[in-house]
C-alpha positions as CSV (number, residue, x, y, z in Angstrom):
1,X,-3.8,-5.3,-10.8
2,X,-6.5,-6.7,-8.3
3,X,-6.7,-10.5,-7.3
4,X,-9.0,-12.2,-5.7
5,X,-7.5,-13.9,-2.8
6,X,-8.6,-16.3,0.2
7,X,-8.9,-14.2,3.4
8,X,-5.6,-14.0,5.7
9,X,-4.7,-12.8,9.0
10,X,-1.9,-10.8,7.4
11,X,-4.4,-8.5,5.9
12,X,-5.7,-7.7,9.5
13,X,-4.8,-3.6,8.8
14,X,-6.1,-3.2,5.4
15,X,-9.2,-5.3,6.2
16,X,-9.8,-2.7,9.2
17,X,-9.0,0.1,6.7
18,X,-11.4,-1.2,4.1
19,X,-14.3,-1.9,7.3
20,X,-13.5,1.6,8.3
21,X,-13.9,3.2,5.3
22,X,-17.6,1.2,4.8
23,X,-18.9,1.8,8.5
24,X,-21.0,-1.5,9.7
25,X,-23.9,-2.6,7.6
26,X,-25.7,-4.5,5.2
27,X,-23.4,-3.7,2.3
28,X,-20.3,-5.9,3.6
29,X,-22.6,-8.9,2.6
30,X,-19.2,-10.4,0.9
31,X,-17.2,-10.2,4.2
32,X,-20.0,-12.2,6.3
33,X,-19.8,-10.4,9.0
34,X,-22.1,-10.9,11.5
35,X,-23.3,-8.6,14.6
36,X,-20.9,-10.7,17.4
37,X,-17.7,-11.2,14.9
38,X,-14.5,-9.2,16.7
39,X,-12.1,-8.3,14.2
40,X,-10.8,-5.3,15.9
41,X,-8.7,-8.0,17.8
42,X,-5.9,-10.2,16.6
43,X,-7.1,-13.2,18.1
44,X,-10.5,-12.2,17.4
45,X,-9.8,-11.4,13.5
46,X,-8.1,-14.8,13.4
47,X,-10.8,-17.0,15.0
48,X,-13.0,-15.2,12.4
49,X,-10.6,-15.7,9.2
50,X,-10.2,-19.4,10.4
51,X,-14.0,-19.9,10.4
52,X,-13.8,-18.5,6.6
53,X,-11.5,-20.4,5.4
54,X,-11.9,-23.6,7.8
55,X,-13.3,-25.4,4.8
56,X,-11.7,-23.9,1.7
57,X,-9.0,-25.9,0.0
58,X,-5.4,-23.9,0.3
59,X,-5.3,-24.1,-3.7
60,X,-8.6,-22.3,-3.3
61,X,-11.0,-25.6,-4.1
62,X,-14.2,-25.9,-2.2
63,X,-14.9,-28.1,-0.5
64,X,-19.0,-28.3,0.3
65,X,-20.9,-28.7,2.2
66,X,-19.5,-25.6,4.3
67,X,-21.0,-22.9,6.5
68,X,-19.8,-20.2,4.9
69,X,-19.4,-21.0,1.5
70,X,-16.2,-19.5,-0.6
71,X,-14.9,-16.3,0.5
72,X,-12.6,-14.3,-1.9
73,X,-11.2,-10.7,-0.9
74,X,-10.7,-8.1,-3.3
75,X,-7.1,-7.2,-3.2
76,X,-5.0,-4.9,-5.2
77,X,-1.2,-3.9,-4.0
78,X,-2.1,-5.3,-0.2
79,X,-5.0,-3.0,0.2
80,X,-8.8,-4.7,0.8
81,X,-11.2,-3.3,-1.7
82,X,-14.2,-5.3,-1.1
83,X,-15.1,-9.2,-0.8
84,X,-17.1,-11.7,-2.4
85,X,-18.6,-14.9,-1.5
86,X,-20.3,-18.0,-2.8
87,X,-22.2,-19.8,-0.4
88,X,-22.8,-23.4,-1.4
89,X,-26.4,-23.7,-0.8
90,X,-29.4,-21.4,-2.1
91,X,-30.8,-19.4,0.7
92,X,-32.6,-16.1,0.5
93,X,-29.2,-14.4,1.0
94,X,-28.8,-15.7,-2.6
95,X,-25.3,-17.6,-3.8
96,X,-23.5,-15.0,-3.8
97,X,-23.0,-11.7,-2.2
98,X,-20.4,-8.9,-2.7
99,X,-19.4,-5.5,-1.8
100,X,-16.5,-2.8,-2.8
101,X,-15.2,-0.1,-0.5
102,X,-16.9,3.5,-1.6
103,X,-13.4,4.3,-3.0
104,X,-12.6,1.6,-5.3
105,X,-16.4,1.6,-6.9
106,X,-16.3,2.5,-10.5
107,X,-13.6,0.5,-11.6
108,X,-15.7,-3.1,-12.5
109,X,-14.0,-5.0,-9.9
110,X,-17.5,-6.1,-8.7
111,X,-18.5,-7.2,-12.2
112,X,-14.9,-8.6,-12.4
113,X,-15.3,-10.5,-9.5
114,X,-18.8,-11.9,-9.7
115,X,-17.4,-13.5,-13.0
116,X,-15.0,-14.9,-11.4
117,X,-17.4,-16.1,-8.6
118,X,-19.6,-17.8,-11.6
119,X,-17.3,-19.7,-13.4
120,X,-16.4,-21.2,-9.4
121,X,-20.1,-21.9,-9.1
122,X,-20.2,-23.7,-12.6
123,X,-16.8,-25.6,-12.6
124,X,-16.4,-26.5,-8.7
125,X,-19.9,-26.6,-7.6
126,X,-21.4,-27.9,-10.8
127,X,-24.5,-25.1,-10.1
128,X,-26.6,-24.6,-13.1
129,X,-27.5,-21.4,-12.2
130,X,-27.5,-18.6,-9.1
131,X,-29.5,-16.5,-6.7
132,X,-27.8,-13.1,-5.9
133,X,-30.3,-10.7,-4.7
134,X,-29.5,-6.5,-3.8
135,X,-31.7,-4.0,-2.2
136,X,-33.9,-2.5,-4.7
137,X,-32.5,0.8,-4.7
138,X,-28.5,-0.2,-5.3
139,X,-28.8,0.8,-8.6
140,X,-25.1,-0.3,-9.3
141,X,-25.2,-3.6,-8.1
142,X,-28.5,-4.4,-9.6
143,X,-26.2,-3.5,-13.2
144,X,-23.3,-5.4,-11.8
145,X,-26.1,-8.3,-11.9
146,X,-27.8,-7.6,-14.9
147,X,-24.1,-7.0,-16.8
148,X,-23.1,-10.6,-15.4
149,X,-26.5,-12.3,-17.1
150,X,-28.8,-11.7,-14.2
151,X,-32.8,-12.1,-14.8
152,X,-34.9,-10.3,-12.7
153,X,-37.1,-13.0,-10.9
154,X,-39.1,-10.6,-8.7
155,X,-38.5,-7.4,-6.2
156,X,-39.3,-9.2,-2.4
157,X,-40.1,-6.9,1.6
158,X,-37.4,-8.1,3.3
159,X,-36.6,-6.5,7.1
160,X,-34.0,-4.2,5.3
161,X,-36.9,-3.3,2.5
162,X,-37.5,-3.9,-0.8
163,X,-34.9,-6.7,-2.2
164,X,-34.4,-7.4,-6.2
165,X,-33.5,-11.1,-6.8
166,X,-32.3,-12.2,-10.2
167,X,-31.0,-15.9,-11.7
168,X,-28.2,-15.8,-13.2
169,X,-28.0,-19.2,-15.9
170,X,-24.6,-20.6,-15.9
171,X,-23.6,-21.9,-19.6
């Protein structure tokens, strides 16, 4: 059974595993990687954990305003599937972002987890509703959205290229 779960050095293999699996790109949005982040190292992987989780209550309770926003990892018998993330402000990344490793797709744990992610954004952050955009061809993801209550708002040129952004009303 997959949990979501705040990110942990422990994980340091299976995180590489899942990274590996994915290659580097656009499609780790619910990691938040960026282009300097060094997770190959320990100390590296640790410094960046920290600086996910620097803000984040242990019990899992924001605690905005934060950088990063909440990060949740996919888990499921101490392998990394994917990762999620709601940030706590609206920016044209959108509230939230997520991504699942090529060989756990299929199985709803994105639309599981965006759920999740929602009722956080409702109960801890008191949002009424959420950006979450995806490029215009991920057909999956833009279901995953759509499943979850998303409204298309409009299909935006970004520098990656054509981006679909849809509300999603929180009841």
């Amino acid at each position: 059974m997959a949990e979501l779960m705040l990110p942990t050095t422990r994980l340091h293999a299976a995180f590489l595993d899942c990274h590996d699996e994915w290659g580097p790109g656009l499609h780790e949005d619910g990691f938040g990687l960026g282009p300097g982040d060094d997770i190959r190292s320990p100390d590296g992987f640790a410094a960046w954990v920290g600086e996910r989780v620097r803000f984040t209550h242990p019990a899992g309770t924001p605690c905005p305003p934060q950088r990063h926003g909440t990060p949740r990892w996919i888990v499921e018998d101490g392998r990394v599937l994917g990762g999620i993330a709601l940030r706590h402000w609206e920016s044209d990344l959108g509230h939230i972002g997520y991504g699942v490793r090529a060989s756990a797709r299929r199985r709803g744990l994105a639309s599981w987890a965006l759920g999740l992610m929602l009722v956080e954004a409702r109960t801890a952050l008191g949002l009424d509703r959420v950006l979450i955009p995806c490029l215009a061809g991920n057909v999956a993801s833009a279901r995953t959205i759509e499943r979850n209550g998303g409204l298309l708002e409009n299909i935006v040129e970004t520098d990656h290229g054509p981006v679909r952004r849809y509300w999603i009303t929180l009841a």
